[in-house]
Residue, then its C-alpha position, 0 to 999 in steps of 0.5 A: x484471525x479475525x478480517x481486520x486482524x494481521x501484519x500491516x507493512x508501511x512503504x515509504x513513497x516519493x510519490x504522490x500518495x494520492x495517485x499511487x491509491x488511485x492506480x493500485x484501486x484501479x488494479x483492484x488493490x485496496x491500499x491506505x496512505x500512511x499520513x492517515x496514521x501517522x503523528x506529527x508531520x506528514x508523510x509520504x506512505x502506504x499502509x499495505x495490510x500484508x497478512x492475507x497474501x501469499x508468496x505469488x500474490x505478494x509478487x504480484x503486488x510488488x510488480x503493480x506497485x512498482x509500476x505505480x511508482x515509476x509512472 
């Protein structure tokens, strides 16, 4: 599979997109906000390109995100 290939996940957020980016770049995670993919009207996402992490790294992920989220 080619590096900018693979299975991409959209996590609808409530909060600001901006700074969820922000945190999880600080936590050494790389993230999109989804408005930049979508059509239409704006949305409050992440685009989380999932198709290199493993099952520890993926919980690993979840557990950041979540903490994110609740700040």
């Amino acid at each position: 599979m080619a590096p900018c290939d693979g299975l991409n996940v959209w996590i609808p957020i409530t909060a600001n997109p901006d700074s969820v980016v922000e945190n999880l770049a600080h936590q050494g995670w790389l993230v999109r906000r989804g408005d930049v993919f979508a059509i239409g009207s704006p949305v409050r996402a992440l685009r989380v390109t999932a198709s290199g992490l493993d099952a520890a790294v993926s919980k690993r992920f979840v557990r950041e995100l979540r903490g994110c989220l609740q700040e």
